[in-house]
C-alpha positions in Angstrom: -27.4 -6.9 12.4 -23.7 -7.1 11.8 -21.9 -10.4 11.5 -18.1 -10.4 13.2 -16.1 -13.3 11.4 -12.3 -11.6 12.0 -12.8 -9.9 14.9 -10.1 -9.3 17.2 -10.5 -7.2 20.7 -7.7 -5.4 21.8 -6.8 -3.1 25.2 -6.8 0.5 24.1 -5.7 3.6 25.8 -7.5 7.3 24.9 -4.6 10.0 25.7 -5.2 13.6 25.2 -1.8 15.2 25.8 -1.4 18.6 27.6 -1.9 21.3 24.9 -3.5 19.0 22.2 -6.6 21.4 22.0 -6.2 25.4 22.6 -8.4 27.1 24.9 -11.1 28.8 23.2 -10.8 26.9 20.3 -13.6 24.4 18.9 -12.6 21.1 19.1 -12.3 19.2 16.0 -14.8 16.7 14.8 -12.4 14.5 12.5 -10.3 11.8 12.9 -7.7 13.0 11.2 -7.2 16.6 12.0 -7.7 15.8 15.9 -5.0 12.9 15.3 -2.8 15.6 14.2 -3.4 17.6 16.9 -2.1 15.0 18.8 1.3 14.5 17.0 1.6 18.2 17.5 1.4 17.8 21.3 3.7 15.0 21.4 6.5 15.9 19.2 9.4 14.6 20.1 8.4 12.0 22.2 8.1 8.4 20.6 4.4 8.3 21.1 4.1 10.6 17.8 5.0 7.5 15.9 2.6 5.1 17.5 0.1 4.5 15.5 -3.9 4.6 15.9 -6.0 2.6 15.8 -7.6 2.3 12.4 -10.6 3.8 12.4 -10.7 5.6 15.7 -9.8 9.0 16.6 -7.6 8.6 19.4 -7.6 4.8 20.9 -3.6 4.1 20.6 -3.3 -0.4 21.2 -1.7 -1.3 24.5 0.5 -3.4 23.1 2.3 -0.4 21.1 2.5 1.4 24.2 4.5 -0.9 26.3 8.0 0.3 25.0 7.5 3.7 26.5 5.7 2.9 29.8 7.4 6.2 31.2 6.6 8.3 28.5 2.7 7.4 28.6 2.9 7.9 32.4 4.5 11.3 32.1 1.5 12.5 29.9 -1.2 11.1 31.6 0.4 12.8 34.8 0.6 16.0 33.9 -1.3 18.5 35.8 -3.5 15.3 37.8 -4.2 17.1 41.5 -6.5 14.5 42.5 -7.1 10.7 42.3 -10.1 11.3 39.9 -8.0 12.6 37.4 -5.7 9.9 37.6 -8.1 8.0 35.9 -7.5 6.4 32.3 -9.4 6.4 29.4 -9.8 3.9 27.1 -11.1 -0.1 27.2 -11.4 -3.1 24.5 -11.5 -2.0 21.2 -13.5 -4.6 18.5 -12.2 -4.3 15.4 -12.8 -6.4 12.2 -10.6 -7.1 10.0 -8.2 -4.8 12.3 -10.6 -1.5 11.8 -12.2 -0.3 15.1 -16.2 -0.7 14.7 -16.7 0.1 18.7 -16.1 -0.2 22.3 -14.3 2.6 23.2 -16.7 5.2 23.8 -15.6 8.7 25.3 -16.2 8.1 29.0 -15.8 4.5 29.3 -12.2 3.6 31.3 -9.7 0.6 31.7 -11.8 -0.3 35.0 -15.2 -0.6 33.0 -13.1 -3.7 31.0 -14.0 -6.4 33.7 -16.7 -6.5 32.8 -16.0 -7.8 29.4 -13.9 -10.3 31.2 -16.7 -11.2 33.2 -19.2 -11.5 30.3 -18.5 -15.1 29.2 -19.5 -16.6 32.6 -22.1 -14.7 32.8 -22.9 -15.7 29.6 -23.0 -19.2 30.1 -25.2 -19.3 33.1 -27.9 -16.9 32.2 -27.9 -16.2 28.5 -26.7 -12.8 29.1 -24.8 -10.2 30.9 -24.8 -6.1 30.8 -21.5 -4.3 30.1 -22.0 -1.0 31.9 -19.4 2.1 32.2 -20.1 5.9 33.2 -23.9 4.1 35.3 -25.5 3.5 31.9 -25.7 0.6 29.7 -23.3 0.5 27.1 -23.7 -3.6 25.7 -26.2 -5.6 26.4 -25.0 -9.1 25.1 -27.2 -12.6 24.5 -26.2 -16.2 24.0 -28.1 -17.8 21.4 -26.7 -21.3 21.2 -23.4 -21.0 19.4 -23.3 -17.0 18.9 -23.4 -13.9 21.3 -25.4 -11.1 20.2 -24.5 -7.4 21.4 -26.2 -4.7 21.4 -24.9 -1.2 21.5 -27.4 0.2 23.2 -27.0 4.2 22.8 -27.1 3.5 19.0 -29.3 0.5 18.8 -26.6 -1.6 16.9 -26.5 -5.3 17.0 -23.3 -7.0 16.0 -23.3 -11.1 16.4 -19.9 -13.2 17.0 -19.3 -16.7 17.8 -19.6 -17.6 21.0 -16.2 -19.2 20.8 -14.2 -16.6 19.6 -15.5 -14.2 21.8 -14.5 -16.0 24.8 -11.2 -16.4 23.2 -10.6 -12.8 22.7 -11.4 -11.3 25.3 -9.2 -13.8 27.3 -6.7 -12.4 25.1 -7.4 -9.0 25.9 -7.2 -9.4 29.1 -4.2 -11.1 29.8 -2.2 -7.9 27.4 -4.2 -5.6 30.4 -2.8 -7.3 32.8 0.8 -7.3 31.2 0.1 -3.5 30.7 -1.4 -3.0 34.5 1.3 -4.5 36.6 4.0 -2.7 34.6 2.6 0.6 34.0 1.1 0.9 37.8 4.5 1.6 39.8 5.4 3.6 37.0 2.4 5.7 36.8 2.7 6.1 40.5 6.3 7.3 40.2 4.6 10.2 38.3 1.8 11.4 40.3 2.5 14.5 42.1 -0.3 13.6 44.4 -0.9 12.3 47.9 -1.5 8.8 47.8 -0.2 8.1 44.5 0.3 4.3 44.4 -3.5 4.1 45.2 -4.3 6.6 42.4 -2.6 5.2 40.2 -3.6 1.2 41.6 -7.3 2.9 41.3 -7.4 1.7 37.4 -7.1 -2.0 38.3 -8.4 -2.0 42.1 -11.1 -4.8 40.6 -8.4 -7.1 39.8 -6.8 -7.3 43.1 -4.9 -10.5 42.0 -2.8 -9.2 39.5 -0.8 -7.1 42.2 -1.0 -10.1 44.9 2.8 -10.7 44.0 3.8 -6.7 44.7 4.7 -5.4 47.8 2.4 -1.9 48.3 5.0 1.8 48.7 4.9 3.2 51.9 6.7 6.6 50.7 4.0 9.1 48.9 5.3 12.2 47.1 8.6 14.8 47.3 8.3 17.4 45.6 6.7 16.8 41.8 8.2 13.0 41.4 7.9 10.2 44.3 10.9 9.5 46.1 11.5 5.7 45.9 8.7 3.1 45.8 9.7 -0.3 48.0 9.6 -3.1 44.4 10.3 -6.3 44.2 14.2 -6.7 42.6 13.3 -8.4 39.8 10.3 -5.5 39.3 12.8 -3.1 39.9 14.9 -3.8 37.6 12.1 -3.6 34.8 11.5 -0.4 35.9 15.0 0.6 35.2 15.2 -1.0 32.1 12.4 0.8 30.8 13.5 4.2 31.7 16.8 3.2 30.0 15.4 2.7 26.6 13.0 5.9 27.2 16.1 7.9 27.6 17.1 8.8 24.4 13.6 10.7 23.8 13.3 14.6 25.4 10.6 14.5 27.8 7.3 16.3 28.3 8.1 19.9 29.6 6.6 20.2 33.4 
């Protein structure tokens, strides 16, 4: 069993830009050569200076992202034709000592993540709780008086943290989701060259119906490639604008 003593847990997206890995061609099985893949495929965009997570392969923080909103959206839009493949990949990423140790796994998502935030609770009235993405158990987590106990349960790894500072972070966690969620959503939308995009793109989050109480739901789909213009808030508006501003200065994604 693995003790946690400077753990933080931290919102992480997976992206896998268009053209990172050529048809035909075997994937590659490192960390580094499949991060530079990935610089390759984003060249000239500002999300080939972001930096990894330390010790993934291709979990990129939240937090990082949020200065290029439009960017990320542009990428994880390309080529989507249904609301399936709107989907994102990615979830809470426990590292110690800021190195990933797990969380992440390949087809877990930013929906599995409540969950997590649901785990202290559950916690606290029975002694456990079951984090589950893709309809399998991925953590199976215990409460032993002042520690929580997880399991991973496709390797059979235990790692034990304080009770109290697992609580703590994944409050923290979530609240840099939500930052992430109710920003990135109309612009993701905006993107989509779907029917039905705001839902699509809403889909992510559409557990947490709170966090988008305070927005007013588009009731203009697509044009075209790009959505014509989604009915925000001012002040929301003008964050949006903002941010595609500061993006400008950065060539985009070819279409």
């Amino acid at each position: 069993m693995r003790s946690f003593i400077s753990t933080t847990i931290v919102p992480a997206l997976r992206i896998e830009p268009a053209g990172t890995f050529e048809d035909g061609e075997p994937v590659p099985d490192d960390a580094k050569s499949l991060q530079r893949l990935f610089r390759k495929a984003t060249s000239g965009t500002p999300l080939t200076n972001v930096e990894f997570i330390l010790g993934s392969e291709l979990l990129l923080p939240i937090a990082s992202l949020m200065p290029f909103l439009h960017t990320v959206a542009q990428i994880c839009s390309h080529e989507v034709t249904t609301m399936g493949g709107a989907e994102l990949a990615g979830g809470y990423a426990f590292l110690e000592n800021g190195v990933y140790v797990f969380g992440v796994e390949d087809d877990s998502t930013l929906y599995d993540t409540l969950q997590w935030d649901d785990a202290p609770e559950l916690l606290r009235k029975y002694g456990e709780a079951g984090i589950r993405h893709a309809c399998d158990h991925f953590i199976l987590a215990r409460k032993e008086g002042e520690v929580v106990i997880l399991r991973h349960e496709r390797s059979g790894g235990e790692y034990l943290m304080n009770f109290k500072r697992f609580t703590d972070a994944i409050q923290k966690a979530g609240s840099q989701l939500q930052e992430f969620a109710v920003a990135f959503t109309p612009i993701y939308a905006r993107h989509l060259a779907i029917e039905n995009a705001y839902d699509a793109a809403l889909e992510n989050f559409k557990n947490r119906p709170h966090w988008f109480a305070h927005l007013k739901k588009p009731g203009v789909q697509t044009e075209g490639t790009f959505l014509k213009r989604i009915d925000l808030p001012d002040e929301l508006e003008k964050i949006l604008k903002d941010r595609e501003i500061a993006e400008e200065e950065h060539p985009a994604i070819p279409q």
